[in-house]
C-alpha positions as CSV (number, residue, x, y, z in Angstrom):
1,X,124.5,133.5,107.0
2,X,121.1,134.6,107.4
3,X,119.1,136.7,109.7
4,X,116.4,135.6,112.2
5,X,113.6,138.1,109.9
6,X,115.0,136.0,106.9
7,X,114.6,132.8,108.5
8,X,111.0,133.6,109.7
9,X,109.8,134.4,105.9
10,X,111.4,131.0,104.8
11,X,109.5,129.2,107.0
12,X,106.2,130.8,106.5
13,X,106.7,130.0,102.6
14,X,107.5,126.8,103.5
15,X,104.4,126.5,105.8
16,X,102.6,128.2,102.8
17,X,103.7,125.9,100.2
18,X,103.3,122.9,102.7
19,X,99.6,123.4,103.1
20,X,99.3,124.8,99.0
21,X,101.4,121.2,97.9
22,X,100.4,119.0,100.9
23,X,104.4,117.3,100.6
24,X,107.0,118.6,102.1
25,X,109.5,121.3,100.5
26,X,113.2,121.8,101.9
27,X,113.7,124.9,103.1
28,X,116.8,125.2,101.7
29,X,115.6,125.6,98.5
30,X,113.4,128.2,99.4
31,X,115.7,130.1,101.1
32,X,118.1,129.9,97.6
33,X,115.0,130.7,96.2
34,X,114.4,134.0,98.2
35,X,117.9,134.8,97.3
36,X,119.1,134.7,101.0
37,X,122.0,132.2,100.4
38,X,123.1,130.3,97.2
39,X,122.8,126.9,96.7
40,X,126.3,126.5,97.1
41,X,126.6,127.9,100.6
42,X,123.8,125.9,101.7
43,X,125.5,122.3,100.3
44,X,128.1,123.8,102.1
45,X,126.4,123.9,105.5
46,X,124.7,120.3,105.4
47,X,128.2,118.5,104.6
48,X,130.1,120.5,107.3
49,X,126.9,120.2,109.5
50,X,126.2,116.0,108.2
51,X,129.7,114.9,107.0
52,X,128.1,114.3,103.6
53,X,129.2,115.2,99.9
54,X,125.7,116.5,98.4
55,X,126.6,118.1,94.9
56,X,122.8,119.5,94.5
57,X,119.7,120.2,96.8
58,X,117.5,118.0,94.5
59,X,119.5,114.9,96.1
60,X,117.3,113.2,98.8
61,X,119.0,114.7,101.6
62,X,116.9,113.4,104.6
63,X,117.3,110.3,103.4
64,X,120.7,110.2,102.9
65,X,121.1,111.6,106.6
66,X,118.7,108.4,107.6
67,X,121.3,106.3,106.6
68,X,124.3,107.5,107.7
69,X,122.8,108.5,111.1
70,X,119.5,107.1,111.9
71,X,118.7,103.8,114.5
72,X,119.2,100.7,112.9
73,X,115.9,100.2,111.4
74,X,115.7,103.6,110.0
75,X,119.2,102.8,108.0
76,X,117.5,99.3,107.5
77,X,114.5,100.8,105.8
78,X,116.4,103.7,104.2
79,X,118.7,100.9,101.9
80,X,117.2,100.2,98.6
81,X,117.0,96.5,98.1
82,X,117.1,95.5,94.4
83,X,113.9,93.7,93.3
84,X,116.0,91.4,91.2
85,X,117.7,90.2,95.2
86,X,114.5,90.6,96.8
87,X,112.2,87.8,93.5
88,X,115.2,85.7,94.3
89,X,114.9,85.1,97.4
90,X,111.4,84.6,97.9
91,X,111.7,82.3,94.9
92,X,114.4,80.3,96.7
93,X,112.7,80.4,100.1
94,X,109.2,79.1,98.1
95,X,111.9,76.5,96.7
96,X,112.7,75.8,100.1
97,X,109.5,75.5,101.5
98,X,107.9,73.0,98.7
99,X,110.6,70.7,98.4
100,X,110.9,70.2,102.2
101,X,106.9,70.2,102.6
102,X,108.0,67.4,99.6
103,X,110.2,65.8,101.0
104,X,108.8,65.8,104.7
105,X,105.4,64.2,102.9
106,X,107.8,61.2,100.7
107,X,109.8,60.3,104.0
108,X,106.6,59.9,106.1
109,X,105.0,57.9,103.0
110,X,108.0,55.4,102.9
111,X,107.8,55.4,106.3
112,X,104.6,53.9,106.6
113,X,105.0,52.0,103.1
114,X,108.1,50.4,104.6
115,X,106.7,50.0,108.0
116,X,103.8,48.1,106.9
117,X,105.7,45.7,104.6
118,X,107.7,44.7,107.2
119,X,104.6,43.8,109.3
120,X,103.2,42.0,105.9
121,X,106.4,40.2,105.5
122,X,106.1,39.5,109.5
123,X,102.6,38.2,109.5
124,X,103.2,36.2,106.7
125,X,106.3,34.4,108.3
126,X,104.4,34.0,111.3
127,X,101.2,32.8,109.7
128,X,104.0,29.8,108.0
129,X,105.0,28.8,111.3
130,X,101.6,28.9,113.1
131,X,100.5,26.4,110.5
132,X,103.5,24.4,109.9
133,X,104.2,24.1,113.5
134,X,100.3,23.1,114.5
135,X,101.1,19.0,113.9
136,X,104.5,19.1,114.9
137,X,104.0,20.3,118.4
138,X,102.1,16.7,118.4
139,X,104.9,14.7,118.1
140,X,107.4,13.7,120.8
141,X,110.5,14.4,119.4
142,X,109.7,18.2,117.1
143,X,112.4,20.3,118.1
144,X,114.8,19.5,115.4
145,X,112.1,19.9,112.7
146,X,110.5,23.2,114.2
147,X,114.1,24.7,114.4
148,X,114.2,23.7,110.9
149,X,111.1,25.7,110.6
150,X,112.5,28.8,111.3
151,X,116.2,28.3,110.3
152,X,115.1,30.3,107.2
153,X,113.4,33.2,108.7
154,X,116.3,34.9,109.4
155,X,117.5,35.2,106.2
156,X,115.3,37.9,105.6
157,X,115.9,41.2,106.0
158,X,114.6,43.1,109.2
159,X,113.5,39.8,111.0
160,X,115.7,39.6,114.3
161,X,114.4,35.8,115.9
162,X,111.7,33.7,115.6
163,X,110.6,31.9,118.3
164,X,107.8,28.6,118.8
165,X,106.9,28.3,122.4
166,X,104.9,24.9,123.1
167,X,101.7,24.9,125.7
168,X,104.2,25.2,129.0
169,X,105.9,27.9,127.1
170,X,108.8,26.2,127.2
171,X,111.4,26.8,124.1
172,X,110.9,24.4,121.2
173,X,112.9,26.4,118.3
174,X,114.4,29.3,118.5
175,X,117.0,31.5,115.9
176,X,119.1,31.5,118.6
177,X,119.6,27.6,119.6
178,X,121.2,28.3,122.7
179,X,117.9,29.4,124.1
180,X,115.8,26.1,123.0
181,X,114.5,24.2,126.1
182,X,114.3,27.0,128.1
183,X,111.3,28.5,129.7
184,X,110.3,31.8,127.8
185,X,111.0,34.5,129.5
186,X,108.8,38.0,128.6
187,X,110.2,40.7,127.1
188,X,110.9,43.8,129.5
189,X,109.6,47.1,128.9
190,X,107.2,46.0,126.9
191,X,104.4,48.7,124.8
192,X,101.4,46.6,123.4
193,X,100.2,48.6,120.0
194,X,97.9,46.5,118.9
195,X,95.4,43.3,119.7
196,X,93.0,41.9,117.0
197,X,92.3,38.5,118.8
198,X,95.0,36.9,116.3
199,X,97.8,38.3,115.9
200,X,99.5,40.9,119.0
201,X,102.3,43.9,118.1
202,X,104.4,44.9,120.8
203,X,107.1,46.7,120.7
204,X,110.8,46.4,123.4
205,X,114.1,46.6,123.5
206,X,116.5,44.2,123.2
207,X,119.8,43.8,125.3
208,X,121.8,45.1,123.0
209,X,119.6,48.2,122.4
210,X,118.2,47.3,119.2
211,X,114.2,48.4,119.2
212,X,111.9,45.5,118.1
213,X,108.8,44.8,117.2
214,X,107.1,41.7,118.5
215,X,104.2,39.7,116.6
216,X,103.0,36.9,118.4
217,X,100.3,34.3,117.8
218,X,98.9,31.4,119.7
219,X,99.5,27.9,117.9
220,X,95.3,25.9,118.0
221,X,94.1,22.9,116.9
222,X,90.5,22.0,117.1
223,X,89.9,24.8,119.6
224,X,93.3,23.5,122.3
225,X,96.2,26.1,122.1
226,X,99.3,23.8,121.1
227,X,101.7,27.0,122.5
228,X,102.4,30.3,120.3
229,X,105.1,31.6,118.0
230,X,107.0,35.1,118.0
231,X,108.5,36.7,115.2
232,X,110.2,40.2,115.9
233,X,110.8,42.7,113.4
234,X,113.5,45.4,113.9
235,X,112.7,48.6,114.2
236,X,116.3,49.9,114.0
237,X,116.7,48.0,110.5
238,X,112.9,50.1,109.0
239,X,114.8,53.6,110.2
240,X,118.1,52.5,108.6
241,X,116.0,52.1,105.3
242,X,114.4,55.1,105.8
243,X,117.8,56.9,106.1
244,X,118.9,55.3,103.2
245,X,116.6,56.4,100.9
246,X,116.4,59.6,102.7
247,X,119.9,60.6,101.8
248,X,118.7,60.0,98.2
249,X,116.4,62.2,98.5
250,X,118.4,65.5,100.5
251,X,120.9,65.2,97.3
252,X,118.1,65.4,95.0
253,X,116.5,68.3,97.1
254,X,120.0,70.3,97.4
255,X,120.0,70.0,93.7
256,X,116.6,70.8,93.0
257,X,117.5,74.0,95.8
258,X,120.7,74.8,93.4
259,X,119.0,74.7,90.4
260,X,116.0,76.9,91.7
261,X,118.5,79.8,93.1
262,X,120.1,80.5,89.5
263,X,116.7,80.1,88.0
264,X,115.2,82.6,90.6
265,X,118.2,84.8,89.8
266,X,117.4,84.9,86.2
267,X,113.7,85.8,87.0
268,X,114.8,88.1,89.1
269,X,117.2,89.8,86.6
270,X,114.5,88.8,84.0
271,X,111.7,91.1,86.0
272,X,113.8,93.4,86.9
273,X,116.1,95.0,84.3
274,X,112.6,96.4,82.5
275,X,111.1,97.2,85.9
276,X,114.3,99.4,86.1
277,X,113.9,101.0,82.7
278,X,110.5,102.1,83.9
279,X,111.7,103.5,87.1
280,X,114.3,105.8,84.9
281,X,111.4,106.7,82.9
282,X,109.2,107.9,85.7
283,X,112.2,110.2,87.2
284,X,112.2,111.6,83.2
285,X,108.4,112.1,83.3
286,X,108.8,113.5,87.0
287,X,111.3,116.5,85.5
288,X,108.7,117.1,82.9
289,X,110.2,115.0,80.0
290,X,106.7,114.1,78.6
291,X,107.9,112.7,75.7
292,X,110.6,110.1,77.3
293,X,109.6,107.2,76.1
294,X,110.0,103.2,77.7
295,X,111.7,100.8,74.5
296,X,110.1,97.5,76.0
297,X,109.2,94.8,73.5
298,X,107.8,91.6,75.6
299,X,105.0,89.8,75.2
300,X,103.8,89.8,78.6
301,X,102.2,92.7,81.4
302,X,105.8,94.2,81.8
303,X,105.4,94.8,77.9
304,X,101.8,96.1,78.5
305,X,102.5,97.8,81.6
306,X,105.5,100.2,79.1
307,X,102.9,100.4,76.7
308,X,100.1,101.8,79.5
309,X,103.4,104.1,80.2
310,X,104.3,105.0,76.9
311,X,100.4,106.5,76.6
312,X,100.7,108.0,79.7
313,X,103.4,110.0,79.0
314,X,101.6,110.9,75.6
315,X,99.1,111.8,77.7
316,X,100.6,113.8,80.2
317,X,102.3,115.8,77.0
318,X,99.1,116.5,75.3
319,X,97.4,117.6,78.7
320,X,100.7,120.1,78.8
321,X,100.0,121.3,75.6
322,X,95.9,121.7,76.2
323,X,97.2,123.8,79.5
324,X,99.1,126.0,78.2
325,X,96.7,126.9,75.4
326,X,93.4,125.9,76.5
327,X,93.3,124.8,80.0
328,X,91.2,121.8,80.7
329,X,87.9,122.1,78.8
330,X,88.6,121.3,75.5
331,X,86.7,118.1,73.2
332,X,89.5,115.4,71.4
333,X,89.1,117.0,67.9
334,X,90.9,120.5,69.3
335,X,92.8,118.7,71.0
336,X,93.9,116.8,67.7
337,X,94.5,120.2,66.2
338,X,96.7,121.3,69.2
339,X,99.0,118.6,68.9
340,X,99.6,119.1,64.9
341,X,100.7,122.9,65.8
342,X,100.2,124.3,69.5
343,X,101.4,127.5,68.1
344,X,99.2,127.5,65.0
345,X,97.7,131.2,64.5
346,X,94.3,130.6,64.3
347,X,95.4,130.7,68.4
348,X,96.2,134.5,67.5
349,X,93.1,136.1,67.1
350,X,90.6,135.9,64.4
351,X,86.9,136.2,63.8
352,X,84.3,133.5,63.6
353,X,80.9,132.3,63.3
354,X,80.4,130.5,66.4
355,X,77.0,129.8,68.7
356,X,77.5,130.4,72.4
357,X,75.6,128.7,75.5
358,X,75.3,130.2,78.6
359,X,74.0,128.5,81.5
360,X,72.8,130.1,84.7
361,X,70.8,128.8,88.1
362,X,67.5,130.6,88.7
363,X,67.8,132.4,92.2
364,X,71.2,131.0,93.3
365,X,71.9,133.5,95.5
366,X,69.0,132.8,97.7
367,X,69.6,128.8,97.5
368,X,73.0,129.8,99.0
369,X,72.6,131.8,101.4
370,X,70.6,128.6,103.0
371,X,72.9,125.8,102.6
372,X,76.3,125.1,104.1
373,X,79.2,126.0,101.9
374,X,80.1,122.4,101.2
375,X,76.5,121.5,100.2
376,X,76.3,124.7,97.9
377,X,80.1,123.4,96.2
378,X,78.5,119.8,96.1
379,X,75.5,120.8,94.0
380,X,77.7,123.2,91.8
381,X,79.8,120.3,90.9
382,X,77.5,118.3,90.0
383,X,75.8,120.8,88.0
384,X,78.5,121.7,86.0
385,X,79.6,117.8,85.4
386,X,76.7,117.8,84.0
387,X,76.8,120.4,81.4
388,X,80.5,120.3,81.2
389,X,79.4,116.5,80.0
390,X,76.7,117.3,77.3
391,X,79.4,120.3,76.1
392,X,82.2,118.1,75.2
393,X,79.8,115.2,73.5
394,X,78.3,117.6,71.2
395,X,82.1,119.2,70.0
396,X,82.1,122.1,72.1
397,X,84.7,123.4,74.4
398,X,83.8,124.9,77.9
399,X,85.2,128.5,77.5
400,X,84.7,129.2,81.3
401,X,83.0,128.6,84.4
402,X,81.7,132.1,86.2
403,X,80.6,132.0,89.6
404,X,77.0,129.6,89.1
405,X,77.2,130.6,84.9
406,X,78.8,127.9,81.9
407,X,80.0,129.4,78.9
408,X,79.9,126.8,76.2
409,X,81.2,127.5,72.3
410,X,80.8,125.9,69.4
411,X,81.9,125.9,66.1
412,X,85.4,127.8,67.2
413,X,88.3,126.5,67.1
414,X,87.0,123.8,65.1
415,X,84.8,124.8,62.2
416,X,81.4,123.0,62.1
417,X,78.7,124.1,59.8
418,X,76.3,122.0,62.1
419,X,77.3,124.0,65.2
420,X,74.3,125.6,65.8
421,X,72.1,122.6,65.7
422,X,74.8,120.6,68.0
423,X,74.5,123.8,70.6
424,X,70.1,123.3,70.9
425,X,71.3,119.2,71.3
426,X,73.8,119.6,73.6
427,X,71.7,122.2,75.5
428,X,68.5,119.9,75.6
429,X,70.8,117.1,76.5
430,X,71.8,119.3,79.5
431,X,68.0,120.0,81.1
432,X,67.2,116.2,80.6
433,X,70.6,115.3,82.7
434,X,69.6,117.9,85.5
435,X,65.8,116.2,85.6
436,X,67.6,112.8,85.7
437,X,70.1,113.8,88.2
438,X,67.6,115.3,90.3
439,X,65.6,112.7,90.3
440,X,68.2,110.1,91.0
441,X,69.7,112.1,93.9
442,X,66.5,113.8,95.9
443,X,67.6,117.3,94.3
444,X,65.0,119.3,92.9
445,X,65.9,122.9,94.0
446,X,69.2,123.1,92.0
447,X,69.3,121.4,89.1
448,X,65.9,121.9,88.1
449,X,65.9,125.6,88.4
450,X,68.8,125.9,85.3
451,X,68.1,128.6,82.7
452,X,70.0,128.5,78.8
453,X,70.3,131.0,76.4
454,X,71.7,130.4,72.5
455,X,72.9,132.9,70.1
456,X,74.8,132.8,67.3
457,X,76.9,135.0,65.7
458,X,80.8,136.4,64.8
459,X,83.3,136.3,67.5
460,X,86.9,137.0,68.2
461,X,88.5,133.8,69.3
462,X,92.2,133.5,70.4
463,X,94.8,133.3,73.0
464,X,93.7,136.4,75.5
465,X,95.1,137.3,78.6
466,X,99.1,138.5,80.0
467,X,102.3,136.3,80.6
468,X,100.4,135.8,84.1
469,X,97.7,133.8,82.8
470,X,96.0,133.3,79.1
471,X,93.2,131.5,77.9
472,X,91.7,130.7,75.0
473,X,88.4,132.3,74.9
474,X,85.7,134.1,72.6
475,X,84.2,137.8,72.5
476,X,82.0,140.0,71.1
477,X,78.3,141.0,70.5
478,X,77.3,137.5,70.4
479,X,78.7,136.7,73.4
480,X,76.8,139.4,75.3
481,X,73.4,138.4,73.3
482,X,73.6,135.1,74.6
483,X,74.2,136.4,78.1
484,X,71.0,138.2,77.9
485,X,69.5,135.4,76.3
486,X,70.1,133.6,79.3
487,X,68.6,135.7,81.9
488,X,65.6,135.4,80.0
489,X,65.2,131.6,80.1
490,X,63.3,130.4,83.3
491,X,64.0,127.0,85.2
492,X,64.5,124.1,82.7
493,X,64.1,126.9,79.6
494,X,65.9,126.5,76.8
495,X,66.0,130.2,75.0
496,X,67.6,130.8,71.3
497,X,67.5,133.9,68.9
498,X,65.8,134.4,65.8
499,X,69.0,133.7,63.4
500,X,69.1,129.9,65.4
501,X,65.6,129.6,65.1
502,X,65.7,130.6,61.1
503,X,68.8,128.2,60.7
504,X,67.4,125.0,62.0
505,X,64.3,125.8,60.9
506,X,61.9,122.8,60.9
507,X,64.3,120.6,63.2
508,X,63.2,122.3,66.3
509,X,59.7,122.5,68.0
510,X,59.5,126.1,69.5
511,X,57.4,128.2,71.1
512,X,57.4,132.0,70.2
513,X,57.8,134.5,73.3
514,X,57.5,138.2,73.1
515,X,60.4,140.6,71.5
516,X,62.4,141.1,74.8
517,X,64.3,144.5,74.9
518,X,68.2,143.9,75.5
519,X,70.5,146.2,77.1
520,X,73.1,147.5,74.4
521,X,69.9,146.8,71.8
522,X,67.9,149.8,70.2
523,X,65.2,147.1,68.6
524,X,63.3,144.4,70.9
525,X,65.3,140.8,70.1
526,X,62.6,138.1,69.0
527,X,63.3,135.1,71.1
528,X,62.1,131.6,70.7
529,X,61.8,128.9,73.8
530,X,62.5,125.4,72.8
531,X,60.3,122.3,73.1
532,X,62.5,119.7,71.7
533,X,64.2,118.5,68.7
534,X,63.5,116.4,66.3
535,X,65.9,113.3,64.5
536,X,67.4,114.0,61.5
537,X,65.8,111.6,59.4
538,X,62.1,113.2,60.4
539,X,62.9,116.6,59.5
């Protein structure tokens, strides 16, 4: 399709445009572009080559090549999951997570709640026998009214046998009756939990499997041990509870779960139907559609964050419009004007009164030649931010920027009878923000070795330039004046012509230097240096 020389000037535009963009561009655009192949022929090649069904090269190509062959996580990370899937789940794993952190916390609670109740409800039975049973074991002929004792105790729940052992430890009542008169034989397998001098917690097993809990106490009168009663408490019967109300609570927590996916879902849908709208809007604003604009009404930060959109668009369409008349150094009152009528004809050409500032640096050539390239682009920067700065605050418009020189304009485009006054502010502004500057950043060879000059006078203002590139920008006498002007004025000067000097009259402090003879001038100019300026109200 192409030849070898062809593909070799593709590639070094691409490697150019690579290193100019610093993204990517597809070569096959650039190759269309040269007007090597159409776009056709190379949609062509990448289906036959891909197995694909592109309809345009501004389709994401690589991508779409990711997922159809790429490993399985590139295809993983190449699918676009939708945010309202991705708020969903997280809000129904968070769900998850708290109600069984919830639930794990309630079960372990009634655990314990229902664990020690039993024990209450054991101690107390056992503290009834202990001292029920303390003057029967006196008497001969007990066993009929200590099995009467305990007859009862079974009737509550979780209590498995209640025994009363006399001094010989031989059975004297027992739940079971079979067992009464029988030596006591100890439990097997026995784990002691606990010992307080009074009352002893074991825990076993009984034959049938059935895990107990054993409280036992020793039956004393007036210091003799009588024998000792044991109450046992099942185990089993506290888990069975616990599973009980467990249940309960799983059908609670698989409703609560239920509930919280279709609420999640809405949220999700909620979030991210506007979220969506926004995304359209960016690919709008990304073909240069500056004026799309995001219909959000909500009373929350997806409503602001449309709003913050909306102006950025606005923006981003003014900014277009002060490129392609002005370029970038422009105050918000021209900028006003643009927007009413970028093609008004005052952008034509006409003449004006306007007052132009030039700035220069006092022997930058030498302070270059000494300094590293980045340190000499450093201090420029910082120098013009400066002036660029005091410029714009005052109503003027940065005309250009030439080599180490600012050309500052007032009073064009905008008409300001003041300009000439706002031009000597603006420039005296300037000199006290290189001092301060300098001061604040160890610089004194720079910024404090700026010269101005001021003149005033007619102009020609308008677009200038060829389909290539225009500007807005002034000429004329003035203009050149001001230039001279400029080389007159020493470090931190501040130099203005005789017509300035006439206008403002009392409202600036000046010092009178000799006529200066300009090139393109028969007659000497008179120049004035300026001290300061005083406020309004003192003039």
């Amino acid at each position: 399709m192409i030849s070898d020389e062809q593909l070799q000037r593709a590639l070094n535009v691409q490697r150019k445009r690579r290193s100019q963009l610093n993204r990517p561009f597809h070569l096959g655009l650039i190759l269309v572009e040269l007007g090597y192949v159409s776009e056709q022929d190379v949609l062509n090649a990448i289906n036959e080559r891909y197995r694909l069904s592109l309809n345009s090269l501004s389709d994401n190509v690589e991508e779409l090549i990711r997922k159809k062959y790429g490993s399985l996580r590139q295809r993983m990370s190449a699918c676009s999951i939708p945010i309202a899937l991705k708020l969903a789940v997280m809000t129904t794993l968070l769900i998850i997570l708290t109600i069984f952190t919830l639930s794990v916390v309630i079960l372990n609670q009634q655990r314990e709640q229902l664990y020690d109740q039993s024990i209450r409800t054991g101690r107390i039975s056992l503290s009834y026998f202990v001292s029920n049973a303390r003057l029967l074991l006196l008497e001969d002929d007990n066993v009929l009214r200590l099995n009467t004792l305990i007859t009862e105790s079974v009737k509550i729940d979780g209590i498995r046998y209640a025994i009363i052992l006399d001094q010989n430890r031989i059975i004297k009542a027992h739940t079971d009756y079979r067992q009464i008169g029988n030596p006591f034989q100890a439990f097997k397998n026995v784990t002691k939990i606990s010992d307080d001098g009074i009352t002893a917690c074991s825990d076993h097993y009984l034959p049938s499997g059935e895990h107990m809990l054993n409280l036992n106490r020793d039956i004393v009168l007036q210091g003799k041990k009588l024998g000792e009663v044991h109450v046992g408490l099942s185990l089993d019967f506290i888990e069975q509870l616990i599973w009980q109300k467990s249940r309960t609570l799983i059908w609670v927590s698989l409703g609560t779960i239920s509930l919280g996916i279709m609420v999640a879902v809405l949220i999700g849908l909620h979030f991210s139907r506007p979220i969506s709208g926004l995304v359209e809007a960016t690919r709008e604003i990304s073909k240069g559609n500056f004026q799309h604009r995001v219909d959000q009404i909500r009373n929350d930060e997806l409503g602001d964050l449309a709003m913050a959109f909306n102006r950025m668009s606005r923006d981003l369409w003014i900014k277009s419009l002060m490129q392609k008349s002005f370029g970038k150094y422009i105050g918000s009152e021209i900028l006003e004007m643009i927007m009413v009528d970028p093609e008004t004809p005052w952008l034509k050409g006409r003449r004006n009164v306007a007052t132009i500032l030039f700035t220069d640096v006092r022997g930058f050539t030498a302070y270059s030649e000494q300094r590293e390239p980045e340190e000499v682009v450093d201090r420029l920067n910082e120098y013009f931010e400066v002036a660029a700065n005091a410029i714009l605050r005052h109503g003027g418009y940065i005309d250009k920027f030439v080599g180490d020189a600012v050309l500052g304009v007032f009073g064009v485009p905008v008409a300001r009878e003041d300009h000439m006054e706002r031009a000597v502010r603006a420039a005296l502004e300037m000199q006290q923000g290189f001092c301060d500057h300098a001061e604040s950043t160890c610089e004194d060879t720079l910024l404090n070795a700026i010269g101005i000059g001021i003149n005033a006078g007619v102009v020609v203002s308008g677009n200038i330039g060829s389909q290539v590139k225009m500007e807005y920008t002034v000429i004329g006498d003035a203009v050149n004046v001001a230039s001279r002007l400029n080389g007159l004025a020493g470090p931190g000067e501040v130099i203005i012509s005789r017509n300035i000097r006439e206008y403002l009259g009392d409202l600036i402090e000046v010092e009178a230097c000799p006529p200066q003879k300009i090139k393109g001038k028969v007659i000497p100019v008179e120049v004035f240096k300026v001290l300061g300026i005083r406020k309004k109200e003192s003039a």
